[in-house]
C-alpha positions as CSV (number, residue, x, y, z in Angstrom):
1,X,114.3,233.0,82.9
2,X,115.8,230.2,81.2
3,X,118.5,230.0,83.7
4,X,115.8,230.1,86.2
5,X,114.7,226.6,84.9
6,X,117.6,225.1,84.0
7,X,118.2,225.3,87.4
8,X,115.1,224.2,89.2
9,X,115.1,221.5,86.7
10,X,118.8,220.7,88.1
11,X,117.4,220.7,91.7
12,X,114.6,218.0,91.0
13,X,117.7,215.6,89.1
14,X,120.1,216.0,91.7
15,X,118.2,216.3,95.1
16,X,116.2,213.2,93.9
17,X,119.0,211.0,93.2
18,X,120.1,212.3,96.6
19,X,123.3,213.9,95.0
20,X,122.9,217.1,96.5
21,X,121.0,218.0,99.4
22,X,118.1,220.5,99.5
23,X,119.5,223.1,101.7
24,X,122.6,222.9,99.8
25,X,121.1,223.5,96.2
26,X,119.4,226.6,97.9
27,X,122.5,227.7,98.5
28,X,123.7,227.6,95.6
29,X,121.3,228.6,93.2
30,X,120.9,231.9,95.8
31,X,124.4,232.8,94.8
32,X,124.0,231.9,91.4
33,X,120.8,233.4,90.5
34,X,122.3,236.6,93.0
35,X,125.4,236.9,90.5
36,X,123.2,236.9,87.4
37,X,120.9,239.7,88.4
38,X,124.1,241.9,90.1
39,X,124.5,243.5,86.6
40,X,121.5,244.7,86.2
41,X,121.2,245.8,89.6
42,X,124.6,247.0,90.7
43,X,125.0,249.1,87.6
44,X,121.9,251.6,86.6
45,X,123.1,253.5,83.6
46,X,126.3,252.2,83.4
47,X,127.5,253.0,79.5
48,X,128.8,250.4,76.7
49,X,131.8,250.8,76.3
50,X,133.8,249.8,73.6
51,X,137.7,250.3,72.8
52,X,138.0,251.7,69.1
53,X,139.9,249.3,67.1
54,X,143.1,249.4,65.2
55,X,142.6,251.5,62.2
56,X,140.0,253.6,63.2
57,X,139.7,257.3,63.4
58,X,140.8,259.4,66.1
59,X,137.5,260.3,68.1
60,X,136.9,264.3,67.9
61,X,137.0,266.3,70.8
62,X,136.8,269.8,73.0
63,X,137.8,269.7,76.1
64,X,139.4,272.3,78.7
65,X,143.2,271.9,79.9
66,X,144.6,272.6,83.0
67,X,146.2,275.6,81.4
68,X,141.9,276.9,80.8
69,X,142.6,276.3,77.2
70,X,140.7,274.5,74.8
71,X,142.2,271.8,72.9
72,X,141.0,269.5,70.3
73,X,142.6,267.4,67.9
74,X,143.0,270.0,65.5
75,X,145.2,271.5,67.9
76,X,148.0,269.1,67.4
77,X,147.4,268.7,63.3
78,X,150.8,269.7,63.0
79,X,152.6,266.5,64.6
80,X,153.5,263.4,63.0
81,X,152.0,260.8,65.9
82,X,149.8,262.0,68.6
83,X,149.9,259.5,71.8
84,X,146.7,260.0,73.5
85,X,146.4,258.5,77.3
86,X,143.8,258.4,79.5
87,X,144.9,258.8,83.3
88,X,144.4,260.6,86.6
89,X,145.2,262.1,89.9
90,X,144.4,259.3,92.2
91,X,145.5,255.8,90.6
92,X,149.4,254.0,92.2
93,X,149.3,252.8,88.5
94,X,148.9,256.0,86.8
95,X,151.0,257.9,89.0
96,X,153.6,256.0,88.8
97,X,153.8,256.6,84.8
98,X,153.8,259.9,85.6
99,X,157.8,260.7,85.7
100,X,158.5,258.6,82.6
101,X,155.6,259.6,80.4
102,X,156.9,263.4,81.0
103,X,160.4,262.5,79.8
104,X,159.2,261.1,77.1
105,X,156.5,264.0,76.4
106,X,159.6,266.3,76.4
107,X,162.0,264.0,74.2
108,X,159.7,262.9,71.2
109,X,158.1,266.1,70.9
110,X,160.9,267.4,68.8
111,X,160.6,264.1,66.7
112,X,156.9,264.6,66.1
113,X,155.0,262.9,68.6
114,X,152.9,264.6,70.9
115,X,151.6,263.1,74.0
116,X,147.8,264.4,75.6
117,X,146.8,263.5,78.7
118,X,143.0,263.2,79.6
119,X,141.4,262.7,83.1
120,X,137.6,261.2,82.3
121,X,136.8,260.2,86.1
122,X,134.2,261.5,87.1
123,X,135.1,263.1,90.9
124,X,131.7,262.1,92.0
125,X,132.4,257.9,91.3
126,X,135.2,258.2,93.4
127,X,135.3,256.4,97.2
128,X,137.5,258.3,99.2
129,X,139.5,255.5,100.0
130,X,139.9,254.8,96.3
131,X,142.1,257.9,96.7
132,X,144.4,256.0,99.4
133,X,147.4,255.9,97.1
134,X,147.5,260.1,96.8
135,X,147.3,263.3,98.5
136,X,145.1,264.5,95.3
137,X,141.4,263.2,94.2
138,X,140.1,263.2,90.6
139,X,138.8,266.9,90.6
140,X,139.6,269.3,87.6
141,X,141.1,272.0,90.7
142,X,143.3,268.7,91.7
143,X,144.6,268.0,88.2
144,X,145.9,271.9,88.0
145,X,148.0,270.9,91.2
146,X,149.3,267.8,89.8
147,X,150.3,269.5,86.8
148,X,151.9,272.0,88.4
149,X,153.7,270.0,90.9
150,X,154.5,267.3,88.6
151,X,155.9,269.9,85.8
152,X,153.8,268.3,83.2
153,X,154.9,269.3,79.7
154,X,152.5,267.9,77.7
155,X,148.4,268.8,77.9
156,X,146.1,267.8,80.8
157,X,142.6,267.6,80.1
158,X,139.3,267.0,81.9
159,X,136.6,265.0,80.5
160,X,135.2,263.8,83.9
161,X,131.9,266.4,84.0
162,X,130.5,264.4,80.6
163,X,133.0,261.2,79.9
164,X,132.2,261.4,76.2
165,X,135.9,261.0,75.2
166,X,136.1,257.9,76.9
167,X,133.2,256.7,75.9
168,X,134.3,257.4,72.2
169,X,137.7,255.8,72.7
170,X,136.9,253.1,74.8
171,X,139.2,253.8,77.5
172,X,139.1,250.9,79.9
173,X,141.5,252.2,82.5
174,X,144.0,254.0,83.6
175,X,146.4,254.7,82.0
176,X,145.1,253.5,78.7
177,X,147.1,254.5,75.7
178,X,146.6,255.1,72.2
179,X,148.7,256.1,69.3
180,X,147.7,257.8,66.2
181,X,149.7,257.8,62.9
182,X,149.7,261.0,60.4
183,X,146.0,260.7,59.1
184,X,145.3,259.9,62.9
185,X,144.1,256.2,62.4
186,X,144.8,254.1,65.5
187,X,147.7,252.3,64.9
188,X,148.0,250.5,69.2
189,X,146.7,251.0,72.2
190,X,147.3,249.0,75.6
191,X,149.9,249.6,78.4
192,X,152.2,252.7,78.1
193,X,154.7,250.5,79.7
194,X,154.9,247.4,82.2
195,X,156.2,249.7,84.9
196,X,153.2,248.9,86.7
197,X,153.1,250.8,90.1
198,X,157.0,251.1,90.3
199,X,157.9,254.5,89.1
200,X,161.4,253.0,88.4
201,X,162.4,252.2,85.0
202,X,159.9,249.5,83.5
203,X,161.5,246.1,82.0
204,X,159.4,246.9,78.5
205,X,158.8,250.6,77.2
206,X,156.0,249.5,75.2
207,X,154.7,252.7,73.8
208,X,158.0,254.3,73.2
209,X,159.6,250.9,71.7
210,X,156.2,251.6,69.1
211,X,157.0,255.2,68.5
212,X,160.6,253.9,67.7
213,X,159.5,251.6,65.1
214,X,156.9,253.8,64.2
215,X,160.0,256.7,63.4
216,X,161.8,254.0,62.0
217,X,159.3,253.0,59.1
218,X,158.5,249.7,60.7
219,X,155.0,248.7,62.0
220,X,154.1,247.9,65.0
221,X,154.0,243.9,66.1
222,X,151.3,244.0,68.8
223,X,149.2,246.6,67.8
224,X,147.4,245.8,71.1
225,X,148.2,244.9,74.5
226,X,146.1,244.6,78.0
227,X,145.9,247.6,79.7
228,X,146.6,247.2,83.3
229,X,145.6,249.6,86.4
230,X,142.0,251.2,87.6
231,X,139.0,250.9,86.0
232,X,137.5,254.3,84.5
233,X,135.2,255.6,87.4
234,X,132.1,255.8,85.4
235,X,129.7,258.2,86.3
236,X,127.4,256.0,87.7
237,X,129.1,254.5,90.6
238,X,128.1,257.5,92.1
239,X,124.9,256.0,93.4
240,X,126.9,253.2,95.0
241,X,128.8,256.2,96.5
242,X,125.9,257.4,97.6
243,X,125.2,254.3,99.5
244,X,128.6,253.8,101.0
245,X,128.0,257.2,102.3
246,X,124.8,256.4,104.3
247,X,126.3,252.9,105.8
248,X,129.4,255.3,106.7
249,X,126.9,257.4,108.5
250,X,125.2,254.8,110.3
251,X,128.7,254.0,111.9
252,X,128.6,254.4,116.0
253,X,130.3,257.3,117.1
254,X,132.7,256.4,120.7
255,X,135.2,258.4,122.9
256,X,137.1,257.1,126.0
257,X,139.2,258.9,128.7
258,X,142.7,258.6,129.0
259,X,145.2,258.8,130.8
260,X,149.2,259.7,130.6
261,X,149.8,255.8,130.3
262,X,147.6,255.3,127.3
263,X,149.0,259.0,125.5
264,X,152.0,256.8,125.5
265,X,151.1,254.1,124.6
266,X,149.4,255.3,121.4
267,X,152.0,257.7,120.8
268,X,154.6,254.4,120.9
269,X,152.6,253.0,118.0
270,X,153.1,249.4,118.1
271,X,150.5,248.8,115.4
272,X,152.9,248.1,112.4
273,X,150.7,251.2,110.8
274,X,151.0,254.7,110.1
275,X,149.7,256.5,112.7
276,X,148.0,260.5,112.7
277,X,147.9,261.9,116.4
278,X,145.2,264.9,115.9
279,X,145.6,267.2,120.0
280,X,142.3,269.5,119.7
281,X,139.5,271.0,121.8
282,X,136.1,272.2,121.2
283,X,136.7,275.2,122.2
284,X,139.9,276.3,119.9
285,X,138.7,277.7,116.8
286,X,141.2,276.1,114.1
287,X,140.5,272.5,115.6
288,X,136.8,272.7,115.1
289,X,137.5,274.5,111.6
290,X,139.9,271.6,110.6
291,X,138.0,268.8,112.2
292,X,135.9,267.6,108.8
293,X,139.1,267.8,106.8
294,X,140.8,265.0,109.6
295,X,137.8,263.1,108.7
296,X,138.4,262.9,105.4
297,X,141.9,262.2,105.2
298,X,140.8,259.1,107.7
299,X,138.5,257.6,105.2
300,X,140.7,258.4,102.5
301,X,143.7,256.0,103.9
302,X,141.4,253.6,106.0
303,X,142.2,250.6,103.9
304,X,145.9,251.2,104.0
305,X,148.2,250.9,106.8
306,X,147.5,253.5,108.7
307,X,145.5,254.8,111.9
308,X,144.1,258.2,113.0
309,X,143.4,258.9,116.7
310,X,142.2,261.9,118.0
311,X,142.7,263.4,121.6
312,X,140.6,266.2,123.4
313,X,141.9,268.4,126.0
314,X,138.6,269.6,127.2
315,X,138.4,269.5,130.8
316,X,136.6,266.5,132.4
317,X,133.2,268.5,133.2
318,X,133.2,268.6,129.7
319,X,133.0,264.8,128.1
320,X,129.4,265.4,127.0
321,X,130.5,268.0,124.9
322,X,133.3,266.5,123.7
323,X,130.8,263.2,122.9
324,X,128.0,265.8,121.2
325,X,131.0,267.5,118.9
326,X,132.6,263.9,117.9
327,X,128.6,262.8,116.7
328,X,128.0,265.9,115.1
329,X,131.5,265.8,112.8
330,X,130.6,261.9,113.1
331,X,134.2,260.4,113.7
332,X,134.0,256.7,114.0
333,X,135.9,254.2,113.6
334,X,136.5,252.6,110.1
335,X,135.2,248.8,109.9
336,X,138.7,248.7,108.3
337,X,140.2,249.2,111.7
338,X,138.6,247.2,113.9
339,X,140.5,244.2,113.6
340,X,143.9,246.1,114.6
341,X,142.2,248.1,117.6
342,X,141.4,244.8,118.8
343,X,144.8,243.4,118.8
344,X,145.9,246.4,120.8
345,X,142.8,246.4,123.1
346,X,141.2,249.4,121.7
347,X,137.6,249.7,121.3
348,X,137.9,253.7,119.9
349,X,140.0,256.1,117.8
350,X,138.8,258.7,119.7
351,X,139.9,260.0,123.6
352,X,139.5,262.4,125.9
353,X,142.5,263.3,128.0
354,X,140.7,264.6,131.4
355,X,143.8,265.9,133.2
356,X,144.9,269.3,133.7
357,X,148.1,268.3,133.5
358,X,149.0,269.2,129.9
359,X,152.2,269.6,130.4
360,X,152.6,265.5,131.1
361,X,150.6,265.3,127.7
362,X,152.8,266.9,125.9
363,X,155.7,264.9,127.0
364,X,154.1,261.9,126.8
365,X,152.6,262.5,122.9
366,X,155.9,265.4,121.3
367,X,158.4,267.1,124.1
368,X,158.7,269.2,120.9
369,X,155.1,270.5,121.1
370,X,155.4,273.9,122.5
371,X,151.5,274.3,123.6
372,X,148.9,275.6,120.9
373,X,146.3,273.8,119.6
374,X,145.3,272.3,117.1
375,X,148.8,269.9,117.3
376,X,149.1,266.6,114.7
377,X,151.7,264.5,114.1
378,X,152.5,261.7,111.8
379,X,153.8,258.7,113.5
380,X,156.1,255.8,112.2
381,X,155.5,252.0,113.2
382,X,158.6,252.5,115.7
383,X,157.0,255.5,117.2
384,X,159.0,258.1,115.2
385,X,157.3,261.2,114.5
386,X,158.0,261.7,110.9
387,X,156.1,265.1,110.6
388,X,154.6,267.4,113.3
389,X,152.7,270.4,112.8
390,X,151.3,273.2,115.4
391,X,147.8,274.8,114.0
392,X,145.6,274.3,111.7
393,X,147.1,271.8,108.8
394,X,147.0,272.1,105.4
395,X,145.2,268.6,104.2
396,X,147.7,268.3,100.7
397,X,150.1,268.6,103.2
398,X,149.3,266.4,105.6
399,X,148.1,264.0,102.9
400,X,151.4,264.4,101.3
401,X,153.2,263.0,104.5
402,X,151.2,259.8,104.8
403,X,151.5,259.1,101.7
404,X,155.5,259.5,101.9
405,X,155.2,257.8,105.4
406,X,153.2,254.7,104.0
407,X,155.2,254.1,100.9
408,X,158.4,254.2,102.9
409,X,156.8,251.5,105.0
410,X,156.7,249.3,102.0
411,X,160.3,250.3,99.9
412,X,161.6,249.3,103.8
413,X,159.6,245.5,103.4
């Protein structure tokens, strides 16, 4: 309330004196008094959270690993220095510590150190675009893939259900690394390393470089450090999820015939983007089946370079049921894309190919597409298909290849 009066006392000095006009204060003190109140408003329930400071006590814990073990910190009593970091599935910067912080799980375990790994996300916080740099969300199934596709060799834990391990450590983001000494007092947390989201070597092994001094009877010089990469997804954000869903919902749904000509034209892909070409038909059992799973691997990379269009075979007596299907799954176009689709003269991801001539389709999209539906393919900038795939896709998969496709994209900048 002070501020309140501060500032209408501010408006009567300065509008008086003729220093700022009236429509101008309003302005101002509209964003001002908006950005004061956003706290309370934007974030119901949202929990205090404080790192633990040097010298403190390692937080207790339970929690399940991907391995369905329980682990807790008596579980690694009999280690020297236990590095605890908080990561995940879904974040570039996490990810790309991923490689070096298993080589250096394997390496300094036979010196004493042991290196946990805990997920506190909660799945449910999570945009699906926040999961743009990944094939994987935050979900305890996901982080059982990772593992195993990553060959983890150090624990993997889940605290995303509860958060009460972050919330005891303080873990601000991820990843967000602490080190314990024998009688687990803290002795640093910050950065594991500057790599960033290179997953080449880093210019500054930070944590390692402790451990080193650490092993070497030396202490550490900056006992802490900024930790740099995504915020914990705090439980709840999942309200604002919630609304992000319904304004997704209220999104127009459009489809527009096309002919040979524009097949080609899409399949060319001028955009500078990644494209996904998605052949299907309401009538072919896999391509309704697969249809929500397209949908989400649309919003998931919609604020990234990249594009989905989908193309219907039905035949042309058939456009309102082609129209009812599209509205029902609710395909429509990302705000995210609308500037590009205008650049090319689009005004829809979404088309209906109304020839019988399949046959000219198929040349015009993939000469290597042999006929069955559903047919996607993953399309370079140039218009190279990079991956193509005949039936029913499997969305890792398919996520995995965009991922690959838009990363290569920026090594080739």
């Amino acid at each position: 309330m002070l501020s309140f009066f501060v500032s209408v006392n501010l408006h009567f000095s300065l509008t008086s004196l003729g220093i700022v006009p009236m429509k101008l204060f309003i302005t101002i003190f509209t964003v001002v008094s908006s950005c004061m109140l956003l706290p309370a408003i934007a974030k119901p329930g949202a929990p205090k959270v404080k790192t633990i400071e040097i010298g403190a006590t390692a937080p207790a814990f339970k929690l399940q690993g991907v391995d369905d073990k329980e682990y807790s910190l008596d579980t690694f009593k009999d280690y020297k220095y236990l590095m605890v970091i908080f990561t995940c599935n879904h974040c570039p910067d996490a990810r790309a510590t991923w490689g070096r912080l298993n080589t250096f799980a394997a390496e300094y375990e036979k010196k004493g150190v042991k290196v946990v790994a805990i997920s506190s996300n909660s799945p449910a916080a999570l945009m699906l675009w926040e999961n743009g740099y990944s094939e994987f969300g935050d979900s305890f199934p996901e982080m059982k893939k990772v593992s195993t596709r990553r060959k983890f060799v150090f624990p993997y834990l889940y605290d995303g259900d509860t958060q009460e391990v972050a919330k005891a450590y303080g873990a601000q983001a991820t990843p967000h690394t602490f080190i314990f000494g024998p009688e687990r007092k803290l002795l640093y947390h910050g950065q594991f390393d500057d790599g960033r989201r290179d997953p080449g070597p880093p210019a500054n092994n930070t944590a390692q470089n402790n451990i080193d001094a650490l092993l070497a009877g030396k202490t550490i010089e900056k006992p802490v450090m900024r930790t740099f990469g995504c915020s914990t997804k705090w439980a709840w954000k999942k309200d604002w999820v919630a609304d992000k869903e319904k304004e997704w919902q209220a999104l127009e749904v459009s489809v527009e015939a096309a002919d040979v000509a524009k097949v080609k034209e899409l399949a060319n892909n001028k955009t500078g983007k990644v494209r996904v070409i998605n052949v299907w038909s309401t009538t072919c059992g896999p391509c309704v089946a697969e249809f929500p799973d397209l949908i989400d691997t649309y919003r998931r990379y919609q604020r990234r370079p990249f594009d989905l269009i989908t193309i219907s075979t039905d035949a042309k007596k058939d456009a309102d049921a082609v129209k009812a299907f599209l509205v029902k799954e609710h395909l429509p176009t990302s705000p995210q894309s609308v500037k590009a689709m205008k650049k090319e003269g689009r005004t829809t991801n979404n088309y209906h190919y109304q020839s019988d001539d399949l046959d000219a389709l198929a040349n015009a999209l993939d000469p290597k597409w042999t006929g069955p539906m559903p047919h996607t393919v993953v399309i370079a900038p140039n218009g190279k298909i990079l991956y193509r795939h005949t039936g029913a896709f499997d969305p890792v998969e398919l996520r995995a290849e965009i991922v690959k496709a838009i990363e290569g994209m920026s090594a080739a900048e």
